[in-house]
N, C-alpha and C positions, 0 to 999 in steps of 0.2 A: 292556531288549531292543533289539538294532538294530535300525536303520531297515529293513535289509535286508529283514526276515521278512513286510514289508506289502505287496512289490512278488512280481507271480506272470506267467510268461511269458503273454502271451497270441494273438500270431502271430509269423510272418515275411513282412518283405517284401523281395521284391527292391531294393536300390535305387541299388547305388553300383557304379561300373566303376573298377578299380582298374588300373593300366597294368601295374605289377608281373606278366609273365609273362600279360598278357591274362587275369586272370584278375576273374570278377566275385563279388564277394561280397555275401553277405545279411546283414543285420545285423538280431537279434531288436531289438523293442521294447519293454522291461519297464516296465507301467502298472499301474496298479490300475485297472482301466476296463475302458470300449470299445476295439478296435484300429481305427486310426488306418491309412488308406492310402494311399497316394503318395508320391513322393521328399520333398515339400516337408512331407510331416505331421511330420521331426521336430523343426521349425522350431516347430509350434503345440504338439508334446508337452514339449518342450527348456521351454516357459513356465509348464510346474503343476508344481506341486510334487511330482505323483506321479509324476517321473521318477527312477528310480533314477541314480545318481553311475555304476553300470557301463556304461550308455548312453552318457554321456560319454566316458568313457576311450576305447570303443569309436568312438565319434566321429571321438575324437581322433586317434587309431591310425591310423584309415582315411586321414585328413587328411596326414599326415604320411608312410606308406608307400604309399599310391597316388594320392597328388595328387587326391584327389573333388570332386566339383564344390563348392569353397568358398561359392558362398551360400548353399548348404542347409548346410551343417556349422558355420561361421563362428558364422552368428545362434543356433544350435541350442545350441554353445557356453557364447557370453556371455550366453545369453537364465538359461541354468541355472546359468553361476558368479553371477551379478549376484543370485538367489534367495536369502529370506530363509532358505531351509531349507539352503543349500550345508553351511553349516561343522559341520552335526551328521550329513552322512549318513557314516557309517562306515567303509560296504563299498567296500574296494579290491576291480579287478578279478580279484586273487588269493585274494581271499578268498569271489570267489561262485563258482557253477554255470554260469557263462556259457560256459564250455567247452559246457557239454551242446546251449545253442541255439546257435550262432554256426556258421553252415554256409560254403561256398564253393561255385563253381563254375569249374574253370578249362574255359577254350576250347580244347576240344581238336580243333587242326586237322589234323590229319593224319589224323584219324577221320573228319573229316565230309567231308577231298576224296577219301575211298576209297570211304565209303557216297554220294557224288552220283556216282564213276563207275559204282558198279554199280547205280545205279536208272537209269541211263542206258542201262542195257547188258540187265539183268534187268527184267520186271514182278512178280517180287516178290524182297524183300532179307529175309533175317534174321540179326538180331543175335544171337547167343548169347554167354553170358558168364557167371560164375559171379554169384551173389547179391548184392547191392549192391555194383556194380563200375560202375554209373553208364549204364545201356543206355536206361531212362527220360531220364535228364537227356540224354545226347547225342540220342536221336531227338527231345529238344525242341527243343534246340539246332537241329538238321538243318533242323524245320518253318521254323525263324524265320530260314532261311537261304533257303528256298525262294518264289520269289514264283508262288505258288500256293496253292487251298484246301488247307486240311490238316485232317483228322478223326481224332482219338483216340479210339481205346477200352481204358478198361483194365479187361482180361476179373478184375479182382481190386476192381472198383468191381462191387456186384449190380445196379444203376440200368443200366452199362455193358453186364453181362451181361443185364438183361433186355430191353434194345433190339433184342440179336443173337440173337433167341429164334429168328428168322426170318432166318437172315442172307444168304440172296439177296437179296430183298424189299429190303433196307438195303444193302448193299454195291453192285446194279448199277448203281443211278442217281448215286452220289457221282464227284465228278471230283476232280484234285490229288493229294493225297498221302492215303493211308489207313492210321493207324497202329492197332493191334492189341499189347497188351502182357497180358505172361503168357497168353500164345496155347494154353499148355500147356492150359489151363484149359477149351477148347470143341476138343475134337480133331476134332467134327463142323467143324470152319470149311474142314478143310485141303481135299477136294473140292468145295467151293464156291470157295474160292481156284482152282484148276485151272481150273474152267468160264471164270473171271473173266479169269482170263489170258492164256485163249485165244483171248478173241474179235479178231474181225479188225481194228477199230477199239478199242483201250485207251485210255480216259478216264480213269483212275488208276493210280498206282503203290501195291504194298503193301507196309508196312518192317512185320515180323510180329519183336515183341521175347519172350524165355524163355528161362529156364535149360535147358543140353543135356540134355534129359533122355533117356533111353534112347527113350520113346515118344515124344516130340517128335521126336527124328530119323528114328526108324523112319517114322512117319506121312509125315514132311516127303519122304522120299526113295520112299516109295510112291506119292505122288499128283503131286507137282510137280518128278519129275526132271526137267533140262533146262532148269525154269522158274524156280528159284529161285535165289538167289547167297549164301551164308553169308560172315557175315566175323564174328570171334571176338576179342571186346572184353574187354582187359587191363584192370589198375589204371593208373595216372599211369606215364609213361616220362619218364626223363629230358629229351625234349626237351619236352614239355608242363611240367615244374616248374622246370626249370632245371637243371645240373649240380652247381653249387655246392650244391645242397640235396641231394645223391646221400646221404649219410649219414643225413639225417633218413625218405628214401623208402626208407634199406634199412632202420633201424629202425622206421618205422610201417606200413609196405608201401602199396602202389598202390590200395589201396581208400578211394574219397575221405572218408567222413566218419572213420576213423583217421586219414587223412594230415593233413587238413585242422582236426581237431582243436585248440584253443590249447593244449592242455597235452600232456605226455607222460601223465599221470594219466589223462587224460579218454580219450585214444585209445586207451593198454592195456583200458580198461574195457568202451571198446566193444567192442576185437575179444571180450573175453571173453565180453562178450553178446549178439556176434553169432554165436561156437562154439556157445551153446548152443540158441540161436535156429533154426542153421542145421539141425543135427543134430535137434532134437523138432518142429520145425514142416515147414522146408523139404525138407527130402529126401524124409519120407512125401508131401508134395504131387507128387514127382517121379514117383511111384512106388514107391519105395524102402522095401521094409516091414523092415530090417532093425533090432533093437533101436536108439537112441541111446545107449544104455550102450554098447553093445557097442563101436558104431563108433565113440565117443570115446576107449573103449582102445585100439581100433586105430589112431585118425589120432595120438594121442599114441605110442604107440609106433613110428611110421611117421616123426613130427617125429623120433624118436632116429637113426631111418637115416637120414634127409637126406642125399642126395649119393652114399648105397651104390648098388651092386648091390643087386639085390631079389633075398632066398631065402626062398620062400615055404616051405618046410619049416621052416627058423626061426620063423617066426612062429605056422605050424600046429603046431606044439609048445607055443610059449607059451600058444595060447589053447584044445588039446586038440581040436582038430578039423583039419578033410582039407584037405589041400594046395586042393584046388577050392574050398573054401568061404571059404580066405582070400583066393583070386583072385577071388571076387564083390565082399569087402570090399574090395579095391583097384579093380575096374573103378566098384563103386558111389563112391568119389570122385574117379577120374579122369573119370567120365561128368559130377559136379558142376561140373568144371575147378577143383576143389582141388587138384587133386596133376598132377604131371606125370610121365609114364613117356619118361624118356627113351630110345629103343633103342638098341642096338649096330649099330654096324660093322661088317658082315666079307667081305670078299673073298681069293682066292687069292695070299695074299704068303709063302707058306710057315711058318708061324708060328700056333700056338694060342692064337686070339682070344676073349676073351670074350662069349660070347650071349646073356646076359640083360639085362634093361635096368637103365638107376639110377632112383634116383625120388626126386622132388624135392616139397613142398611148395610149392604155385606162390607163394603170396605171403609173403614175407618178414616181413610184420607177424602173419600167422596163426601162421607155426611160434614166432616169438618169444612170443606166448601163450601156446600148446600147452606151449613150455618154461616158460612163467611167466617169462618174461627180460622183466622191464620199463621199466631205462633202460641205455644202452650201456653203463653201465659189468659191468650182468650181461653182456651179449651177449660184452662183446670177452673176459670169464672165465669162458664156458663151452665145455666141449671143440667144441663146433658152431659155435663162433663161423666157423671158417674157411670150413666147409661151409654156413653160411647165407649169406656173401658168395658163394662161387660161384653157388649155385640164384641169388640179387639178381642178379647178373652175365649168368649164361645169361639169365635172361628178358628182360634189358633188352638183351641183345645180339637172340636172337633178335626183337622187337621194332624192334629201330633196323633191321636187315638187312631186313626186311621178308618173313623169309621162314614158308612153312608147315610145319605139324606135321610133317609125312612126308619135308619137307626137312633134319631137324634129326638127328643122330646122337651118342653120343659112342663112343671106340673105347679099346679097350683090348687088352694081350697077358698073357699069363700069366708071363711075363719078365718084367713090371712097366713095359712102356709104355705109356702113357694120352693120350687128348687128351680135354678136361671140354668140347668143343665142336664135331662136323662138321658144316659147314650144306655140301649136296650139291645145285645144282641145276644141270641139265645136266651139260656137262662142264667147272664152275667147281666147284674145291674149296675151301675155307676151313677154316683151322683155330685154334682160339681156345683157348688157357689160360689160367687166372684164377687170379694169386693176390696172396693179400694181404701185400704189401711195397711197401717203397718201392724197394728196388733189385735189377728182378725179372734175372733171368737167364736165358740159353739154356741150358736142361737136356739129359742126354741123354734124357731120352725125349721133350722137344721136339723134336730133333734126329734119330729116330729113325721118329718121326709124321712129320714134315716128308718126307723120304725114301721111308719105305715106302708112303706114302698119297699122294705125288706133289703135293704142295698147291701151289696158287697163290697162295697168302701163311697167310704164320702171324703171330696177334697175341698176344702177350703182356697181359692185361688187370689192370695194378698200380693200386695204392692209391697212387702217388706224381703228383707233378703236371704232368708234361712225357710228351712223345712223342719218342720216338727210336730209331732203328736198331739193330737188335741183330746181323745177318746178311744174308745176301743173302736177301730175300722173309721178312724175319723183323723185326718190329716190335715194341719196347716200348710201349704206348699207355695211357695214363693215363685211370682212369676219369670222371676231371672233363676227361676231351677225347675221352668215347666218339663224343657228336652230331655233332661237327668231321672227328675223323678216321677214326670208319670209317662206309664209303661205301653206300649201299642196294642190295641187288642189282637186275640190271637182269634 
């Protein structure tokens, strides 16, 4: 029997800051024991022999790709190659489960100086964001940026909940920062919240964290219009993971424990269990009583239209029921922020525009599930491969651009002119086509969009690796030079 079967996860602890992409990673500690805490324990664990070889490796790795602080790693090292148990432990890193604990967190700052302007600007802020998309980890993050008390509560801790049994009583006397996570979960909070923000003198801010849910927003927009400021939390963007990694974040998608994952194995497995996860536990939490059978035939059948026009008669055919009842199944996972409806276009340019919207699959690592596509070589040999780059592409455009939902369009004619991209704010127009080539070209319905929609620049977004001119106001832009070269709206 290997060594391996003796050693059983038993924590995490934060401990190493890796410079790579500011990102800080947690590295499990597999003992047979007690867990061991602080940076320097794995100095004293690195000395028994009940330290697994994959602690090492791991170690090691860390050492090497983000420079960590070498006294703790160094002695940790040699303390466990110099052991009389070294030469029999078996298990390479490839052969255990260490995917399964080996988590990360990268810093993501472009989130935290958005949410410190709007707690500066609002007294109360909330995140929304679909299901582990990291809204807990960044409002931790945000605390330990702020030099002020900060108070958590997570309404999915019952201890949490039963402190706010009473939540005046507890809420008016706290000063600093007051966080609130799965807020969905006490709807009594949200006029108590109202009282609290109105007083004349405000001794705390509230960051109130949940998934969008239908009554989450109803509630939120009935008591604290005026007083609240929403800002709506993606997966990983290119400029948080780096560019060069653009291929791996359209294959595992923006949702960190996928991304973040060491294996390709381990991250398809998650998302698969997090589809099922999301569908029988979390959605009825939202409100959502509709079957999980049902709407996992729908969101799989939805992954096949990726990129389409949406025709809800089509689908209400396939599944023998009424055009309205499939429009519930689609607003019930755009209300999740699974899926993305993106709308049409249309103004008087003489010409029959198309009105319905497309609809996109937001995260690129979910649809790849959905289809069962588990390493790029399925992805780039399935007919969606092209259409799951574009949705990767809008999100991270719309993303970099900074702009909102209501600002985003795509436009099309019945002629067969398209733009897969109009971000509309004011009177700046933009227009963005995405495809995947390395030597993209000005088409005529590039050329056609550019004209009838009067745009202020059109970007071309290729899979090749340069940036350069195509036209007058017309740009080839490489998506490993998205962050560089196009600019945020102002």
């Amino acid at each position: 029997m290997r060594f391996q079967s003796l050693f059983m996860l038993i924590t995490t602890q934060p401990c190493f800051f890796a410079s790579s992409y500011s990102a800080w990673v947690k590295v499990p500690t597999l003992v047979l024991g007690s867990p061991c805490a602080g940076p320097y324990a794995y100095s004293r664990v690195a000395s028994s022999w009940r330290t697994s070889i994959a602690s090492l490796r791991v170690l090691e790795h860390l050492l090497i790709a983000g420079r960590v602080a070498e006294r703790c790693v160094r002695p940790a090292a040699e303390i466990l190659r110099s052991s009389p148990i070294f030469p029999i432990l078996e298990n390479p890193v490839a052969s255990t489960e260490i995917s399964r604990y080996t988590a990360g967190m990268v810093e993501r700052e472009r989130e935290l100086t958005i949410l410190l302007g709007l707690l500066r600007r609002f007294p109360v802020v909330g995140i929304i964001g679909a299901r582990q998309v990291g809204k807990t980890t960044l409002a931790r993050m945000l605390s330990d940026r702020l030099r002020r008390p900060t108070h958590l509560y997570d309404l999915e801790n019952p201890e949490d909940l039963a402190r706010l049994a009473e939540p005046m009583l507890v809420l008016q006397r706290l000063k600093g920062l007051v966080i609130i996570d799965e807020v969905q979960r006490h709807p009594d909070l949200f006029p108590v919240l109202r009282v609290l923000a109105d007083r004349p003198r405000r001794s705390c801010r509230f960051l109130i964290l949940g998934s969008a849910s239908p009554d989450l927003l109803r509630q939120t927009s009935e008591t604290l219009a005026g007083r609240i400021a929403y800002h709506r939390l993606g997966g990983f963007a290119l400029d948080e993971i780096g560019s060069p990694n653009h291929l791996k974040l359209w294959r595992r998608g923006g949702l960190p424990r996928s991304y973040l994952a060491v294996s390709e194995a381990a991250s398809f497995e998650w998302r698969r269990e997090f589809l099922q996860t999301f569908l029988e536990r979390d959605l009825p939490q939202l409100g959502i009583t509709i079957s999980s059978t049902t709407l996992r035939r729908f969101w799989t059948m939805l992954a096949h239209y990726h990129g389409q026009v949406w025709n809800a008669s089509e689908f209400a055919r396939s599944f023998g029921v009424a055009d309205t009842t499939i429009r519930g199944y689609l607003d019930c996972l755009v209300s999740a922020l699974v899926v993305r409806q993106l709308p049409p276009w249309h103004e008087n340019i003489g010409k029959r525009q198309v009105r319905s919207p497309k609809v996109y699959v937001t995260d690129s690592g979910l649809l790849h599930a959905l289809l069962n596509l588990r390493i790029l070589a399925d992805i780039e040999a399935h007919p969606k491969a092209g259409a799951s780059w574009e949705g990767f592409v809008i999100e991270q455009l719309i993303c970099r651009v900074g702009a909102e939902n209501h600002e985003c369009f795509f436009w099309g004619t019945h002629a067969g002119a398209e733009l897969d991209l109009l971000i509309v704010r004011g009177r700046t127009r933009l227009g963005f086509e995405i495809k995947r080539t390395v030597s993209p070209k000005l088409t005529r319905s590039a050329h056609v969009a550019l004209h009838d929609l009067t745009l202020h620049r059109l970007d071309i977004l290729h899979a090749g690796d340069h940036t350069f001119p195509l036209a007058e106001n017309v740009r080839a832009v490489a998506i490993k030079r998205l962050v560089d070269d196009v600019p945020r709206l102002k």
